[in-house]
Every structure is written in C-alpha cells, then in structure tokens.
LUMGU-882112 format. One record per atom (N, C-alpha, C): x, y, z; residue in three letters. Coordinates in steps of 0.02 Angstrom, whole numbers, plus 32768, in hexadecimal, padded with zeros to 4 digits. Layout:
// residues N
XYZala/...
// end
This chain:
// residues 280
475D944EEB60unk/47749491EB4Bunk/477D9492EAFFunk/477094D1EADBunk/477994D7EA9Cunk/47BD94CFEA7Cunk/47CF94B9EA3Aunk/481094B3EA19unk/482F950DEA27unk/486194FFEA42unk/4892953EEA40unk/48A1954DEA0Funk/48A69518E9DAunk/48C69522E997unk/48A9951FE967unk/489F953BE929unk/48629526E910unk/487D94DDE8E7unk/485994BEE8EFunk/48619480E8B2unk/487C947DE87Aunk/48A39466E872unk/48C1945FE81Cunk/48F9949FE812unk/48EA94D6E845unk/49269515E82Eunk/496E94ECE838unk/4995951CE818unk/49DC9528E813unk/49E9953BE856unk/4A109514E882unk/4A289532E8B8unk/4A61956DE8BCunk/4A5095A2E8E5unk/4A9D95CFE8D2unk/4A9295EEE91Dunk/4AA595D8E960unk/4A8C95F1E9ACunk/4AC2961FE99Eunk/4AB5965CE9B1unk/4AD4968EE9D5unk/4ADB9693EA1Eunk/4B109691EA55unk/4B2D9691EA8Aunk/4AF696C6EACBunk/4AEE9700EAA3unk/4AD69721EACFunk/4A82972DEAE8unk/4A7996ECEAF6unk/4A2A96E7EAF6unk/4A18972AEB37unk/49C0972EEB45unk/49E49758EB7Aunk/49629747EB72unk/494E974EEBB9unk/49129749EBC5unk/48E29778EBA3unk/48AA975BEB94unk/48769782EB94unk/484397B1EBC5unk/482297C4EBBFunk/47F497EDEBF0unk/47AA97B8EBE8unk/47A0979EEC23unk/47659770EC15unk/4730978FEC36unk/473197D0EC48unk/46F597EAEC68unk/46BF9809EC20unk/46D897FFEBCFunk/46B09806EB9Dunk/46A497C4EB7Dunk/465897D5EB49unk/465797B0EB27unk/468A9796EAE1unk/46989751EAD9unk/46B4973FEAB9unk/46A99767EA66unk/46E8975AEA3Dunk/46E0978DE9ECunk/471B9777E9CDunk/470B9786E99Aunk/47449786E95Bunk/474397AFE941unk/476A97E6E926unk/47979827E902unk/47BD9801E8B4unk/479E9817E885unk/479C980BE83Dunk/47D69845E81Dunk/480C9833E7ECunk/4837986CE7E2unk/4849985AE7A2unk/485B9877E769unk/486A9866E73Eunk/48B2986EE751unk/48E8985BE717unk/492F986EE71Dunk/493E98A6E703unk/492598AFE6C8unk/492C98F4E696unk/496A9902E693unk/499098D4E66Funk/49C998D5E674unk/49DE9919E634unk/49AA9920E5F7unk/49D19941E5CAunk/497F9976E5ABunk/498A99B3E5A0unk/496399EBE585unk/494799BCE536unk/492299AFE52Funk/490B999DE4E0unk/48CE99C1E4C4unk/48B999C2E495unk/486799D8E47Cunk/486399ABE45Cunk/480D99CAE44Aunk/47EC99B1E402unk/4817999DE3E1unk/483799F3E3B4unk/484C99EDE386unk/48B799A9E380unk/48C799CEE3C0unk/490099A0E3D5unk/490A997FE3DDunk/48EC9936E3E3unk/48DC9909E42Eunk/492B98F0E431unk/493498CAE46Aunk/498F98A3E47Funk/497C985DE492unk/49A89842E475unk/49B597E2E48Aunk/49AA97E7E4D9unk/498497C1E4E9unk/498697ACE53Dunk/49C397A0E554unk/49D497A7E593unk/4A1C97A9E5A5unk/4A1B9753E5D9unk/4A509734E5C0unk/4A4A96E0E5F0unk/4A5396ECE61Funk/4A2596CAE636unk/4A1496A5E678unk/4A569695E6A8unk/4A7C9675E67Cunk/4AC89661E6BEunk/4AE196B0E6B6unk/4AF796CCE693unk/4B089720E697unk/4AE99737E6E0unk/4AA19733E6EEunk/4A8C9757E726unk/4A819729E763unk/4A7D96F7E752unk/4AAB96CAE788unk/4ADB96DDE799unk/4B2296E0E788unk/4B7596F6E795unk/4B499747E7C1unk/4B249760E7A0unk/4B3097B3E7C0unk/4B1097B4E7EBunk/4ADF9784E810unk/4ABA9786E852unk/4AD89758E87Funk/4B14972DE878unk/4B379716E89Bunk/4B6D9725E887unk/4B769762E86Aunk/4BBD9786E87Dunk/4BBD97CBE881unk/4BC697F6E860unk/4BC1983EE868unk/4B849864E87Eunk/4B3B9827E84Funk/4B119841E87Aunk/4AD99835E8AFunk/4B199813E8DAunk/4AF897EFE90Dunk/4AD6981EE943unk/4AE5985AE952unk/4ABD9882E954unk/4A80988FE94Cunk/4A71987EE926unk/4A2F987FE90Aunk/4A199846E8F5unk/4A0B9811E909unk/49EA97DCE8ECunk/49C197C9E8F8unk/49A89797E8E6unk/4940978BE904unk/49699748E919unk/490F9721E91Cunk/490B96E5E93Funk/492296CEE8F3unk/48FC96D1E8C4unk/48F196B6E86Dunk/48FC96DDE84Cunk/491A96BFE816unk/492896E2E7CAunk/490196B2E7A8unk/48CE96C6E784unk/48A6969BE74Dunk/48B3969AE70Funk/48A9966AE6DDunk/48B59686E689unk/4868966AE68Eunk/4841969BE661unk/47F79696E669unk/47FB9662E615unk/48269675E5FFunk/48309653E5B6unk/48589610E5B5unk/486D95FBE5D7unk/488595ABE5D2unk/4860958DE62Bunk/485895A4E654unk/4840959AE69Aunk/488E9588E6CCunk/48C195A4E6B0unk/48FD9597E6EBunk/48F795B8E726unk/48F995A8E751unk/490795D7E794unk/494895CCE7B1unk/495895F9E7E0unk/498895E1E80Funk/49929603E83Bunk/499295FCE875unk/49739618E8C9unk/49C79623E8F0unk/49BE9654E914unk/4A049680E937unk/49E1967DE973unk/49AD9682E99Aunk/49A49679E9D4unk/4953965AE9EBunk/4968963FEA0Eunk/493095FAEA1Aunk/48ED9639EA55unk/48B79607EA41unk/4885962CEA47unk/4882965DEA85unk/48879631EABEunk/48939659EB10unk/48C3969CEB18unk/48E196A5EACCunk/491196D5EADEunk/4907970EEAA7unk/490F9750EAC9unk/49069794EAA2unk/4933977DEA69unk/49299790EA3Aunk/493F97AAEA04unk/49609802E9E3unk/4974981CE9B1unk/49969849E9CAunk/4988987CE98Funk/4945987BE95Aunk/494C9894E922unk/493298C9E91Aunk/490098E5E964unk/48E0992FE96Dunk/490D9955E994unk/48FF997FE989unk/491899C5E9B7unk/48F799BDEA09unk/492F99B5EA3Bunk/490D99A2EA7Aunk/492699DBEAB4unk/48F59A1DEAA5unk/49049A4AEAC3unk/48F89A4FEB16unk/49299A6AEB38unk/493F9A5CEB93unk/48E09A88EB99unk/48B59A6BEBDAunk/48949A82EBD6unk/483D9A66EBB4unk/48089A6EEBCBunk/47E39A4BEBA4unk/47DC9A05EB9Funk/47C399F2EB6Aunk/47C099ABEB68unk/48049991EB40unk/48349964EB64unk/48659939EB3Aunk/483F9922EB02unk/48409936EAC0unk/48269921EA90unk/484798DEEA5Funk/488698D1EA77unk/489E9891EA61unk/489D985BEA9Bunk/48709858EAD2unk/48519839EAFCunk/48179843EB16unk/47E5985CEAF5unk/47A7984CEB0Cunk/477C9814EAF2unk/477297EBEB39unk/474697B5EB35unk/476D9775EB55unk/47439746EB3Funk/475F9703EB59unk/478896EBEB1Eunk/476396F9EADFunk/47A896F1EABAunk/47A2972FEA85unk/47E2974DEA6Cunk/47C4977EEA41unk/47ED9775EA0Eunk/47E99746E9D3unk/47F2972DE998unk/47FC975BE972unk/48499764E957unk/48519793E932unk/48509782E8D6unk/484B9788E8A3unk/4856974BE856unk/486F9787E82Eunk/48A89779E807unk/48B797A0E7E0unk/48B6977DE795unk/487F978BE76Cunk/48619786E734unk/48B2979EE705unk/48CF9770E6D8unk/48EE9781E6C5unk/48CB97A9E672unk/48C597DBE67Aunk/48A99805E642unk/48B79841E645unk/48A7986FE617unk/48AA98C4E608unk/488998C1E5BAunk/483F98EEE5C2unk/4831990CE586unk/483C9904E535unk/483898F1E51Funk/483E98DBE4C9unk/487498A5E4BEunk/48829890E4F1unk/48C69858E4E6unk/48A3981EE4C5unk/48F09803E4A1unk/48C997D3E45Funk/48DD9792E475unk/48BF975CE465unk/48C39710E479unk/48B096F2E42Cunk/48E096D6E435unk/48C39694E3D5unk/489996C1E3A4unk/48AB9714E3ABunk/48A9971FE373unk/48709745E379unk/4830975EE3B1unk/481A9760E3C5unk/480D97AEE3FCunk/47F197E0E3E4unk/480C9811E425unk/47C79800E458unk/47EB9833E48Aunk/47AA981EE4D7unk/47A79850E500unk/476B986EE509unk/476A98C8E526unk/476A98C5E558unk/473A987CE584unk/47329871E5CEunk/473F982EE5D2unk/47339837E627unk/474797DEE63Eunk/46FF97B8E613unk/46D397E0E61Cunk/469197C3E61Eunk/469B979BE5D4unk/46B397BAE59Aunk/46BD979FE557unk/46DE975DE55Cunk/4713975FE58Aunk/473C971EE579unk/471696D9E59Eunk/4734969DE57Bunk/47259659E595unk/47009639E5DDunk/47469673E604unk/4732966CE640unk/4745960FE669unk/475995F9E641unk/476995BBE655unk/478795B9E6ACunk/47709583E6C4unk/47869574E712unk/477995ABE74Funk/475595D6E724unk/47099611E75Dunk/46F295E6E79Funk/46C595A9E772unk/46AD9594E7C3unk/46C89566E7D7unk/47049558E7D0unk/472D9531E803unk/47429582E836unk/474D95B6E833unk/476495DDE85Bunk/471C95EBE868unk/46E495F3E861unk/46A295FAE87Bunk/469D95C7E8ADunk/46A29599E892unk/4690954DE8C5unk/46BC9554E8FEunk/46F79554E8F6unk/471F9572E92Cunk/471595A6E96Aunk/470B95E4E944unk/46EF9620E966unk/46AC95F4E998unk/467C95DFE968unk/465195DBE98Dunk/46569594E9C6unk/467A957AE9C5unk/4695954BEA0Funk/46A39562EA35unk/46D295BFEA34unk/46E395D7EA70unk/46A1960FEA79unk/466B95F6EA6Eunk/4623962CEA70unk/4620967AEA59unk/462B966AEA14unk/464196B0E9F4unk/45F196A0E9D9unk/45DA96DBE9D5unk/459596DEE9C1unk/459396F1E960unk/456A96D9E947unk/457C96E9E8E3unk/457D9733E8DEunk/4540975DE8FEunk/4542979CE8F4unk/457597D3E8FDunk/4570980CE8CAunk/45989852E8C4unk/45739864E8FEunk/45919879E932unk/456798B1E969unk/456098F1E94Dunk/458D9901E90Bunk/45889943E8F7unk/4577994AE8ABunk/454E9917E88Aunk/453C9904E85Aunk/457A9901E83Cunk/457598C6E800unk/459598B6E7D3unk/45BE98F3E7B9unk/460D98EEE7A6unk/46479906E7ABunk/4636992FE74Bunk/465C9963E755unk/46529997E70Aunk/46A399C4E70Eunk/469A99E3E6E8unk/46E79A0DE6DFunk/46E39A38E711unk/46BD9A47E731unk/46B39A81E771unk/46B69A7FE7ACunk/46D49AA0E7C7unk/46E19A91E80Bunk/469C9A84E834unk/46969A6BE86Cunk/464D9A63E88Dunk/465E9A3DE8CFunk/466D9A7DE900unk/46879A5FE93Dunk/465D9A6CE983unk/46519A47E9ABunk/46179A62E9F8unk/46379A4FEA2Dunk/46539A56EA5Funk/46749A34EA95unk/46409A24EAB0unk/46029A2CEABFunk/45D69A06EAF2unk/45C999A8EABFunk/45BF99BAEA86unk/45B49978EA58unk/45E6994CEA72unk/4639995FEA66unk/466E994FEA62unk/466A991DEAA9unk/46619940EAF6unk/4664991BEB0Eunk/46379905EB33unk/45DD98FDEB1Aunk/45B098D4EB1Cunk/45AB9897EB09unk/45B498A0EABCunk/45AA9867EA9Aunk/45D3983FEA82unk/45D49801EA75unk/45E897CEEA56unk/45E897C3EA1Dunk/462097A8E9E3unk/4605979DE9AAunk/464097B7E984unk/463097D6E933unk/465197D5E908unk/465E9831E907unk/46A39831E8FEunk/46A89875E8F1unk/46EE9882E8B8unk/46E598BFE8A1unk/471B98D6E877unk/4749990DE887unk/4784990CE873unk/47B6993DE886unk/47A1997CE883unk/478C996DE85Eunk/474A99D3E856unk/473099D0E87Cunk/471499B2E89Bunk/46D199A9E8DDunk/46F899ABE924unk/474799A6E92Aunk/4760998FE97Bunk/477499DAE97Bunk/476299E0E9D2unk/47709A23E9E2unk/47C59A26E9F0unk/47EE9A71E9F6unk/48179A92EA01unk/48389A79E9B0unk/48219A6AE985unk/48519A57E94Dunk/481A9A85E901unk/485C9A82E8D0unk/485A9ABCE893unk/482E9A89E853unk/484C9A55E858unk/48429A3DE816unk/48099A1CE7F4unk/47E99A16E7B8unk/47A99A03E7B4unk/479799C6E782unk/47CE999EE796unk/47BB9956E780unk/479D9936E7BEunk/477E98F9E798unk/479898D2E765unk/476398E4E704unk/47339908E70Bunk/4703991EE6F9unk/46D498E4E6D8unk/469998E8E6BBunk/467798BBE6B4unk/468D9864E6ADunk/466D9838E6E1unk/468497F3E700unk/465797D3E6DBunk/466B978BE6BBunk/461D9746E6C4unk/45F39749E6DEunk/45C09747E6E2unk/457F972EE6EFunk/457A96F6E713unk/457E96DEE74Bunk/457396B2E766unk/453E9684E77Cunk/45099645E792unk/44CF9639E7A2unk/44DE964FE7F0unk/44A1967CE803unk/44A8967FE84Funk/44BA96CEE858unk/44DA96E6E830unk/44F19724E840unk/44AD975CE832unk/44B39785E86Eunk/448697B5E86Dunk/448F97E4E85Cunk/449B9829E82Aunk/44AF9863E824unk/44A69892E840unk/447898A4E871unk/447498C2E899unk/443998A5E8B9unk/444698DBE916unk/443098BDE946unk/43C698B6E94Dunk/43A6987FE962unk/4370987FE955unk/433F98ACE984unk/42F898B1E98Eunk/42E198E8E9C2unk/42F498ADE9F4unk/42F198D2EA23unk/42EB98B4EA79unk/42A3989AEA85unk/42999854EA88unk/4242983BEA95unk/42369869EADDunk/41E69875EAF5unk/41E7989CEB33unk/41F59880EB59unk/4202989DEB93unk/421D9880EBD7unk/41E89868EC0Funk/41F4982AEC0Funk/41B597F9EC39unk/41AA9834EC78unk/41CD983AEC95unk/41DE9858ECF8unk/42069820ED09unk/4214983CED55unk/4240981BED7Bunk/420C97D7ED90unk/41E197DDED9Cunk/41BF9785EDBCunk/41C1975AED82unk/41EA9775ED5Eunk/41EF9728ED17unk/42209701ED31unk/424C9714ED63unk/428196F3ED5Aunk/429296F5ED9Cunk/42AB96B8EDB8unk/42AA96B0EDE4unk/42C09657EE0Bunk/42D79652EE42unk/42BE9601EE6Eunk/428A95EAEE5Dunk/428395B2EE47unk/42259597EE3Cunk/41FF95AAEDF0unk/421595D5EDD8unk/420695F7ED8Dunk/420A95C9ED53unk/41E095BCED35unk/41EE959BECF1unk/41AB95B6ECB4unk/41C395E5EC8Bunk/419A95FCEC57unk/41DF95FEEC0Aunk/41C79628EBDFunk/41E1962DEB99unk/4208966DEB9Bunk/41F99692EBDBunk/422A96C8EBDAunk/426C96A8EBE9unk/42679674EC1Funk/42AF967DEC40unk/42EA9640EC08unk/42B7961AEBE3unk/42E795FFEBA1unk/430A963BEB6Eunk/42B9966EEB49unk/42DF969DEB24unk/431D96C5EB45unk/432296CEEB9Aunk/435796EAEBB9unk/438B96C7EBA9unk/438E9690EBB7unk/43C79657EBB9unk/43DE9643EB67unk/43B49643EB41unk/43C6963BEAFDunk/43E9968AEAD5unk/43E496C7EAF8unk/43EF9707EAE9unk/444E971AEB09unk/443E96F5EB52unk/448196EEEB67unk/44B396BEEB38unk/44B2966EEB2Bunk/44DF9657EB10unk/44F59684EAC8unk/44B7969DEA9Funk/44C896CAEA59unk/44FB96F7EA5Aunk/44E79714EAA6unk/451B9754EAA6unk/45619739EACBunk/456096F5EADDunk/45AC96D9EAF8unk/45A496D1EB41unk/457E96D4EB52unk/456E96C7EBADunk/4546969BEBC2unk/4566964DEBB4unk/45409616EBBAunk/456B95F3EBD2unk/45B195F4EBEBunk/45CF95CCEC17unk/45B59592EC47unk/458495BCEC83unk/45759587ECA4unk/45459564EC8Aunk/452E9562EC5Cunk/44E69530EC3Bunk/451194E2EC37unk/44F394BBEC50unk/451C9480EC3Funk/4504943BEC00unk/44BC9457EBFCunk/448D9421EBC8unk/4475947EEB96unk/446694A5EBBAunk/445394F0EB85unk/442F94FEEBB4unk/44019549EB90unk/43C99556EBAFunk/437F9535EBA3unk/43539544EBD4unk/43169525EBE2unk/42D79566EC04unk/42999549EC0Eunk/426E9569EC1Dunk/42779577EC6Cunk/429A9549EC90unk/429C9541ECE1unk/42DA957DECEDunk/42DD959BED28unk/42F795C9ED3Cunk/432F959BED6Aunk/435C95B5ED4Eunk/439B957CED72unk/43CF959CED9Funk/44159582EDB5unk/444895B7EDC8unk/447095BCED8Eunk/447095A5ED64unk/448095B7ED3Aunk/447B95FCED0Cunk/444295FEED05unk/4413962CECEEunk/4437968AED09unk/4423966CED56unk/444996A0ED6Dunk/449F96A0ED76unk/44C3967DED77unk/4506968DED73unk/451096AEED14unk/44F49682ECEFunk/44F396AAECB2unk/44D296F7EC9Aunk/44A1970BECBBunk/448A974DECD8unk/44CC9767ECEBunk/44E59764ED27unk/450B977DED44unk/454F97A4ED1Aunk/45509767ECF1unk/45AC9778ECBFunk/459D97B3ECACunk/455097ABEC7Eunk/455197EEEC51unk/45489813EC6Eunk/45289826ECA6unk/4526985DECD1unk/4575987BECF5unk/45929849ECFDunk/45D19861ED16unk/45F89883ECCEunk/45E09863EC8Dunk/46199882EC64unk/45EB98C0EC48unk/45BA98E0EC70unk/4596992CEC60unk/45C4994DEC89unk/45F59926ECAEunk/460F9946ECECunk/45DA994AED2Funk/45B89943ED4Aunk/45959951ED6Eunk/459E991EEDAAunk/45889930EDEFunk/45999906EE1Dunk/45559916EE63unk/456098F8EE86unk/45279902EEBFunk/44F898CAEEA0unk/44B998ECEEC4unk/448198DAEEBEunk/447C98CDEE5Bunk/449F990CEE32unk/44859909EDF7unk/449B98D9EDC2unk/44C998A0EDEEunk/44E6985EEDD5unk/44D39837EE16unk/44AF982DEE11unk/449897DDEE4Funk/447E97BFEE1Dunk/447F97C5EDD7unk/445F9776ED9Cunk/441F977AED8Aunk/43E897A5EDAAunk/43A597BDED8Eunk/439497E2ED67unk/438597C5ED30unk/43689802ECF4unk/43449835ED0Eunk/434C9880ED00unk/432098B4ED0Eunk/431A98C4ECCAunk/430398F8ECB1unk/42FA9926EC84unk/433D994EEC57unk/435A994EEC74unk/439F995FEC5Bunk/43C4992AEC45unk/43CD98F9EC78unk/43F298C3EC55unk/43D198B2EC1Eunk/438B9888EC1Funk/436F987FEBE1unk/436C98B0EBB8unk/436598DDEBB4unk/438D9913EB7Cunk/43BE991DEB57unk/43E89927EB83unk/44259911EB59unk/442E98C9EB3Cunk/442B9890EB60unk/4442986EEB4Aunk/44129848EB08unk/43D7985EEAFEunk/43B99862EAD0unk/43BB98A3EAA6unk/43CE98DFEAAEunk/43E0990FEA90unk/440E991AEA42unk/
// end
C-alpha cells in the first residue's frame, strides 16, 4: 500500500478523518492560500509557513487540505493522511462529494497569493516560483495512481468547471476547475514531465471482438495502458499486456461503474462508449 503520509512532511493529524468515495478516479485539487490582496505595483512579504500551520490546525481546521506547501523553501506539512477526505472545497449536499471524490482526492495548499515577495523578489504565479519539493508530492500522488494530466487543461485565473470531466477522470485539477465551488485558483501551475494539458483524440475503436477470453492483439494493451493513466489499474498485478486477462475486465468494469452505469453496460467489455470516454 502507498505511504499515507507523504515522506519527509511535518506531521500535524487532525482527529476527524472521515472516507473517501472510491467509486472515482483517483486526483489532487491544487489551491493557493491567498492569504493577502497584493499587485504589481504593491506586492506583500509572504506570510510563514508555521503562521498557517497554527490556522489549519486551529481555527482553520475547517478548512484544511491534506498539504500546505512552501513552493519556495519545499516545507510541507500534511493534516490528513491520504485515505481520508480532506476539507478545503465547498462540499455541497447533493451531487458529487467534492472533498471525496476518488480513491484518494489529494487536496495541497500552495502557500502563495499574487505579487508576494520572497528574498527580495516579487512572484505573480506559482508557475514563477522555485517550486522546490513538487515532485516529491508528484511522486507521491502518483503511487496512489493519480494520473500527471489536467482533465481540464492546465489551471489560469478563470474559472473552468464540467461535472462529467470531474467525475470521469483522474488526474490533476484546480480549485477553479472543482464543481459546486466559486474560486479560481490556484492559477497558472509548473510544468511538469508527463503532464498533458489537455485531453488527446480518442484512437478509433477496434469493436467488441478485440477483446475478449482467448484475445491477444495491441488493442487490448492500449486498453489496459489507457485504464492505469486514468487510475483504473488496481487489479493489474505485473501491468498491462497484449493478452486479454480478468484483469483487464475487472479494470473495464471500475470505470464503467464510475460512468455510473450498471447491467449489461458494466460487465468489463469495451464498447464504443466506454472507449470513448475513457479515451475522450
């Protein structure tokens, strides 16, 4: 099983852990803190790190993520371990629990806001700064099968929200991007290797006799290699392959169940729709 914790953070557990929804794909939710209004012309001293420590394990425990990052020295320090919701979106009754969707749904609060100054130094976005100790929380993410890609392309000052994306896909998203919520950070992120900015075409769809008992071609690997990307690779125990396995189909199956769908239209066989979407 993956580290609950991430490596090297500052421990600070908060009491009220409470489950995820594992019928989605796994994600992480990016937030700045924005603790203070600055500009261009204004910019403000970054506000410390133990400061917003004390306020997410105290007043604003309410609201706290899994992580608080300093993208400028690489400190972290984690309030609730991975298996457990976190609390820093708006999680309206109704819909999708948006501070539990997935197997894990990784919340990071980027300690930043807009023109704030470091050593002298101002910084408009995350993307500007250092960024130090990124892919240790990447490396992380991706142990609990968080896929690199934005499902809703790479994060901007604007809001950009889809509930079908939200709870299809797997992967990287921003507070602007999660549905039932206002706000439109974290705005432009790092660059990562691996990360996709938006979603690629869908290759065509073999038919149903690709896949199958007895089956072994290049469709049913690109299937199986398309599933772990998007976070639905559980039962693979070595990965995917060209041979048609049960695997294959119990991993079929997840994503089909988290389209919602049931009957016949989740028994684990790619049709036309599934491969659609999930190449979509």
């Amino acid at each position: 099983m993956p580290d609950l914790w991430l490596p090297g953070a500052e421990r600070h557990p908060l009491s009220d852990t409470a489950p995820t929804d594992n019928r989605y794909a796994p994600r992480v939710i990016w937030h700045i803190t924005w603790d203070k209004n600055a500009t261009q012309a204004k910019p403000a001293d970054l506000i410390p790190f133990d400061q917003l420590v004390s306020y997410f394990t105290g007043s604003g425990s309410s609201v706290a993520p899994h992580l608080l990052w300093d993208p400028f020295s690489g400190r972290t320090a984690q309030f609730y371990p991975a298996d457990s919701r976190s609390k820093s979106v708006v999680d309206a009754p109704g819909g999708t629990r948006t501070n539990r969707t997935g197997r894990v749904c990784l919340q990071v609060e980027t300690l930043f806001f807009p023109y704030c100054r470091v050593g002298g130094r101002t910084f408009a976005t995350v993307r500007d700064t250092p960024a130090k100790g990124l892919d240790k929380i990447l490396s992380w993410a991706r142990s609990w099968g968080v896929p690199d890609d934005w499902p809703m392309g790479t994060p901007t000052w604007s809001a950009n929200r889809d509930e079908h994306t939200w709870e299809t896909r797997g992967g990287h998203y921003g507070h602007g991007q999660t549905p039932e919520n206002q706000h439109t950070d974290p705005g432009p992120m790092p660059k990562w290797p691996g990360a996709t900015p938006t979603p690629k075409p869908a290759p065509p769809f073999p038919g149903r006799s690709a896949f199958g008992p007895g089956k072994s071609n290049a469709s049913i690997l690109l299937l199986g290699q398309q599933l772990v990307r998007r976070g639905f690779g559980k039962h693979y125990r070595v990965g995917p392959s060209r041979d048609w396995g049960e695997a294959d189909r119990l991993n079929t199956r997840d994503f089909q169940l988290a389209q919602h769908w049931s009957g016949s239209d989740a028994d684990g066989y790619p049709g036309p729709q599934t491969w659609a979407r999930l190449f979509g």
